[in-house]
C-alpha positions in Angstrom: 119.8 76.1 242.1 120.4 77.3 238.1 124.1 78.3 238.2 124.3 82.4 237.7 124.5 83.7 234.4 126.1 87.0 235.1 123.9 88.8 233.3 121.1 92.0 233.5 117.4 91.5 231.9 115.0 94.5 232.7 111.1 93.6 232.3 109.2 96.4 233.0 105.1 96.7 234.5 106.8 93.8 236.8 104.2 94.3 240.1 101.7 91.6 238.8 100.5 89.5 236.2 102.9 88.6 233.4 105.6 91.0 234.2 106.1 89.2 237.6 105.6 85.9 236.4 108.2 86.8 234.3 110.6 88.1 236.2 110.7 85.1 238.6 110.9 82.4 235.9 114.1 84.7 234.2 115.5 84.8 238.1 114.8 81.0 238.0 117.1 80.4 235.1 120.0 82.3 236.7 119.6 85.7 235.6 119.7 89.2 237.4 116.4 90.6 236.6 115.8 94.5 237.0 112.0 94.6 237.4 110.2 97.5 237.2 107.3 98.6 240.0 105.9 101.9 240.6 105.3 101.4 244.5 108.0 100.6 247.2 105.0 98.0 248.2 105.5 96.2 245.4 109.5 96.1 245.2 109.0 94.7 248.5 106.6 92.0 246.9 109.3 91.2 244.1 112.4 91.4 245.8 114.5 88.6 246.3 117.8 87.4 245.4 117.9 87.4 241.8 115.3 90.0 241.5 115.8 93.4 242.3 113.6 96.0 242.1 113.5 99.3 240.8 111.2 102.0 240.5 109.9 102.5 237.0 107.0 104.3 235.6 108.2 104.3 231.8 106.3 107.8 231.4 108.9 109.0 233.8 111.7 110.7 232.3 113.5 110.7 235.5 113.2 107.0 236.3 113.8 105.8 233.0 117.4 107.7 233.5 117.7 106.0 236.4 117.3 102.9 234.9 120.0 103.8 232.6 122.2 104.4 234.7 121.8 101.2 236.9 122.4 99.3 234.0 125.8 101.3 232.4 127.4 101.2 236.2 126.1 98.3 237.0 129.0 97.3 240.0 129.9 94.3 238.5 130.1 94.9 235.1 127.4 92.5 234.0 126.2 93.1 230.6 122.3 93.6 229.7 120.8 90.4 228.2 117.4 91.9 227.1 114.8 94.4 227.8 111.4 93.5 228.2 108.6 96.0 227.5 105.7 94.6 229.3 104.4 97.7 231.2 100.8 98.5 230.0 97.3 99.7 230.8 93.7 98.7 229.3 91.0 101.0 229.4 88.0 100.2 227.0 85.2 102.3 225.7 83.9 103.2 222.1 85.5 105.6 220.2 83.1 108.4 220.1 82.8 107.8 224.2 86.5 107.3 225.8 88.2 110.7 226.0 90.5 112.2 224.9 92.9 112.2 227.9 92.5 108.7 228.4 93.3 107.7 224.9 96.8 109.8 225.7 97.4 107.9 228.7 97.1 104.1 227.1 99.6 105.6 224.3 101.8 107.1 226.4 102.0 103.8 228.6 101.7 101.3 225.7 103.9 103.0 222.8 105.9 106.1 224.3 107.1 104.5 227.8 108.9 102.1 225.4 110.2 103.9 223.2 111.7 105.9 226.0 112.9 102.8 227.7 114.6 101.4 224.3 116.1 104.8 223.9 118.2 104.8 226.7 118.7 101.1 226.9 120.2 100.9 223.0 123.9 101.9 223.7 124.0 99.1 226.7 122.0 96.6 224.4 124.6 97.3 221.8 127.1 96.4 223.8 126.5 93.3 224.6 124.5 92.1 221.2 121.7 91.7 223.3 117.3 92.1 222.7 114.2 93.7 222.8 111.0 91.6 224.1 107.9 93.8 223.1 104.5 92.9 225.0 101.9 93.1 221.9 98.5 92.2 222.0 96.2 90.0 219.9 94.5 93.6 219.5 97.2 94.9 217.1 96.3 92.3 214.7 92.3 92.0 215.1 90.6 94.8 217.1 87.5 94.7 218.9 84.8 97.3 219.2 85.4 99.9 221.9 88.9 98.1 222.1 90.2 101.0 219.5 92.6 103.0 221.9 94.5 99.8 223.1 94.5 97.5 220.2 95.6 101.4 218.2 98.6 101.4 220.6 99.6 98.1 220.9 99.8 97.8 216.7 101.7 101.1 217.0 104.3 99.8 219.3 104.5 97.0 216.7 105.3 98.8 213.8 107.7 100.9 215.6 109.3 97.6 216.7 109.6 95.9 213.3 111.0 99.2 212.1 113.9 99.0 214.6 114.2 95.7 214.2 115.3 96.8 210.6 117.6 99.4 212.0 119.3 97.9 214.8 119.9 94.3 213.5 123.7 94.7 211.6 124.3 96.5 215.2 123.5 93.1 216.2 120.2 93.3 218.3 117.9 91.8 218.1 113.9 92.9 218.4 111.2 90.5 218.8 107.5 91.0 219.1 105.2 88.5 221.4 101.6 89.1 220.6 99.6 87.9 223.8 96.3 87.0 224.1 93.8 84.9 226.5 96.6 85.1 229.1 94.8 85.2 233.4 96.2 88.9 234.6 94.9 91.2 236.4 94.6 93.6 234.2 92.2 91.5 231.8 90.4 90.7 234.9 89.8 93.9 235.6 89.0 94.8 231.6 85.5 93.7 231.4 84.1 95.2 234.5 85.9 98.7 233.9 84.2 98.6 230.6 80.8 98.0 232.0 81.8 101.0 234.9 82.6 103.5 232.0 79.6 102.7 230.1 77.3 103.1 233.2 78.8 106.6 233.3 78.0 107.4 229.6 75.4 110.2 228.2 71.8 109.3 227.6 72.6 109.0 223.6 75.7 107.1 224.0 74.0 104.3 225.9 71.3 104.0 223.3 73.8 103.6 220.3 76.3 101.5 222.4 75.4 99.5 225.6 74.7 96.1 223.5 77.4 96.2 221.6 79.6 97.0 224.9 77.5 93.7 226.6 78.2 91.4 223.7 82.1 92.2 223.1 82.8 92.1 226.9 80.7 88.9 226.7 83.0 87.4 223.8 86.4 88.5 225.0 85.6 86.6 228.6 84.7 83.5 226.6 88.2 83.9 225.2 89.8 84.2 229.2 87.8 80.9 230.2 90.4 79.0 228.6 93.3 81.5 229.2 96.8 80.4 229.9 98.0 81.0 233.3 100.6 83.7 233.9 103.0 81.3 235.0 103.0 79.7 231.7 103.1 82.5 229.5 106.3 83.5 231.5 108.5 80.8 230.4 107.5 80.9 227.0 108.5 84.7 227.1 111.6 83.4 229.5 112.3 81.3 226.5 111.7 83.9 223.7 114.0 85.9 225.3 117.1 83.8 226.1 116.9 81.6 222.6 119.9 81.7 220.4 118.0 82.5 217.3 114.4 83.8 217.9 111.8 84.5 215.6 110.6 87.9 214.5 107.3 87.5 215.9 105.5 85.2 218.5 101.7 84.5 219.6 101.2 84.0 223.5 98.1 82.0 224.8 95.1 80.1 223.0 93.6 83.8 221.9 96.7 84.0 219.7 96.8 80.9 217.8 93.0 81.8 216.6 93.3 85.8 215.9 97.0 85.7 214.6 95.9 85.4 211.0 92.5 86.1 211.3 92.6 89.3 209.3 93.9 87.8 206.3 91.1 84.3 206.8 88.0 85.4 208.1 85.9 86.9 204.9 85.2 90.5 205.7 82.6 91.6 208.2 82.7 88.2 209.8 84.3 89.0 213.2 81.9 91.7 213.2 78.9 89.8 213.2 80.6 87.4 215.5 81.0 90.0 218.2 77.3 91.7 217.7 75.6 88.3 218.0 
């Protein structure tokens, strides 16, 4: 068994998926891992002896505070390695169509959860020169149709990240973003078919401007999962991101990645549009 480091790392949206894997590889490596769930059922999943569970839905004020302040009085003075923000939700529909509460809910998971969570974790983070993970997306960097309210969040949470990475790093922390993409999780399982739900659902005129285009890009973003990288794997890449000495300022996660990363500044304009309608 990995000798123990002695040391905290939260990693929130820890119930499935990459948060899990996650947690389990950083408990591997000798690490205390506070991972975040929002049902007891699912602490009672993660728990074990380097994990513990706590319960944490980021939009929470209360349980971020208690999060806090497990990690300031932690009993045995252990200092707080990282934070990794890796709670999020996915809920696709065009723009026009997906409403307005909905598009409040994916920002309020995927951007302000964080930036509560890095808010009170900052004084214990500058304590012990320690780092922010951030959970990106391939989205932030090149959005799909009827992706716009999660790839809009996830490109928000990145500048908001390589802003504080500005601020923060003579405090010594460090703020690294990890843009993941064709990665097997439940939640891109569940992407396509909730899609295809919501645009069952949709009025009469919004199916005749947007049900093919809603079949072809569901159609191309599972070609992308076919080859996706296992959960397990995309862990201890994220296990490694966030334990090296001197990490990069950014990092792409999964095959999806290494093809979309600079594919804003390649592809000739209107290309992946004509790639998704075909």
């Amino acid at each position: 068994m990995t000798h123990p480091k002695n040391e905290l790392i939260v990693v929130s949206g820890a119930s499935t998926g990459i948060g899990a894997a996650t947690a389990h590889e950083l408990a591997s490596r000798g690490y205390h891992v506070l991972a975040g769930v929002r049902r007891d059922e699912d602490a009672d999943e993660i728990r074990d002896e380097r994990i513990e569970p706590v319960i944490l839905d980021i939009t929470v004020g209360e349980h971020v505070e208690a999060l806090a302040a497990r990690v300031a009085d932690d009993p045995r003075q252990w200092p707080l390695r990282a934070v990794i923000n890796n709670a999020g939700i996915e809920i696709n529909a065009p723009v026009e169509v997906l409403p307005l509460d909905t598009w409040r809910e994916q920002f309020e998971v995927n951007l302000f959860g964080h930036i509560a969570v890095i808010q009170a974790l900052l004084p214990a983070l500058r304590r012990s020169k320690g780092r922010v993970v951030n959970i990106s997306s391939v989205g932030a960097e090149v959005a799909l149709p009827i992706y716009g309210a999660y790839a809009g969040s996830k490109a928000a949470l990145e500048s908001a990240g390589d802003a504080l990475r500005r601020e923060v790093t003579t405090q010594g922390i460090q703020v690294v973003i990890v843009q993941s993409g064709g990665v097997k999780t439940p939640m891109a399982e569940r992407s396509g078919p909730l899609s295809l739900e919501l645009a069952a659902r949709m009025k009469s005129e919004h199916t005749d401007l947007y049900r093919d285009l809603i079949s072809s890009t569901v159609k191309f973003q599972s070609t992308f999962l076919q080859r996706a990288i296992t959960a397990e794997k995309a862990a201890r890449k994220i296990a490694k991101i966030t334990t090296t000495k001197h990490p990069r300022a950014r990092y792409g996660l999964g095959p999806d990645a290494a093809f979309t990363l600079p594919l804003n500044r390649l592809l000739p304009a209107g290309l992946m549009d004509r790639i998704v309608s075909r």
